[in-house]
C-alpha positions as CSV (number, residue, x, y, z in Angstrom):
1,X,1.7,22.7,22.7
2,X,0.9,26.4,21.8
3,X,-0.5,28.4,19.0
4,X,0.4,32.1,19.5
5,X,-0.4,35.3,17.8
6,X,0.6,39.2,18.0
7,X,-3.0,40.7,19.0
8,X,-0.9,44.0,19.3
9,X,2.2,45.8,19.6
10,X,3.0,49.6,20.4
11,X,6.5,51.2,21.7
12,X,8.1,47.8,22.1
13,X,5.6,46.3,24.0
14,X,3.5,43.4,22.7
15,X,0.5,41.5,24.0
16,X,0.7,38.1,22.8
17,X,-2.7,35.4,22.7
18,X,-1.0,31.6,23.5
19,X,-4.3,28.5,22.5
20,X,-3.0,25.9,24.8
21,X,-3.8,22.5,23.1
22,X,-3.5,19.1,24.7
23,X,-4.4,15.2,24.2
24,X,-5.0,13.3,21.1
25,X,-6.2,15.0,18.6
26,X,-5.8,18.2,19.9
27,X,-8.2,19.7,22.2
28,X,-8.6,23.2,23.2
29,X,-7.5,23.3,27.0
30,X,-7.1,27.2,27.7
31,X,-6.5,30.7,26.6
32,X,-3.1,32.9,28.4
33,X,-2.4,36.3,27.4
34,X,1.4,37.3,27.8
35,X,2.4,41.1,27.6
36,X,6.1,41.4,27.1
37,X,7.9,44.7,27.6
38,X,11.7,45.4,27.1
39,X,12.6,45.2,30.8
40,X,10.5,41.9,31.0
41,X,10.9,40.0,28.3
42,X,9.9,36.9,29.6
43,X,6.1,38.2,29.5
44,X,3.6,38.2,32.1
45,X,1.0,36.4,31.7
46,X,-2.9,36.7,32.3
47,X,-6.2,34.5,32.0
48,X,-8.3,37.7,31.2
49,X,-8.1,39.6,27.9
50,X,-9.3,42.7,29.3
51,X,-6.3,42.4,32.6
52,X,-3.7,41.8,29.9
53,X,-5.1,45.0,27.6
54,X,-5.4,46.8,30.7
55,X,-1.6,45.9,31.8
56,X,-0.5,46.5,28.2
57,X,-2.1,49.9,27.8
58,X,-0.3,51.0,31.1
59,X,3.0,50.0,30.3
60,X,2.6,51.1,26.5
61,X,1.9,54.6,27.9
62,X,5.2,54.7,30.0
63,X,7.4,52.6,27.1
64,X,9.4,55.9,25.3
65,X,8.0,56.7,22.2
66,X,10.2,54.6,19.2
C-alpha cells in the first residue's frame, strides 16, 4: 500500500513522492520518487529526492513548452 503526492509538475512531466506502508497497523517502510514523462509514462523511479529532481529538471528542460 501507497500514499502518493504531486511534489511537482512542469511541461507534462511530473515528479511524484510514493510513502510505502506495510504490516499491521501501518508502518512506514520507504520513500520512491517516480518522474513520469509523456514518452515514459510508467515513471522511473528513484530512492533519492535530489536524483529524481535532478532527472526531472533535465527532462522538464527538453519536454516542449505547453
Amino acid at each position: 500500500m501507497a500514499r502518493k503526492r504531486v511534489r511537482m509538475s512542469r511541461n507534462g512531466i511530473s515528479l511524484t513522492e510514493a510513502v510505502l506502508f506495510g504490516g499491521e497497523p501501518r508502518t512506514r517502510i520507504g520513500v520512491t520518487y517516480i518522474v513520469t514523462t509523456p514518452r515514459l509514462p510508467e515513471g522511473r523511479k528513484f530512492e533519492q529526492l535530489e536524483s529524481a529532481k535532478k532527472f526531472f529538471d533535465v527532462q522538464a528542460s527538453l519536454a516542449p513548452r505547453r
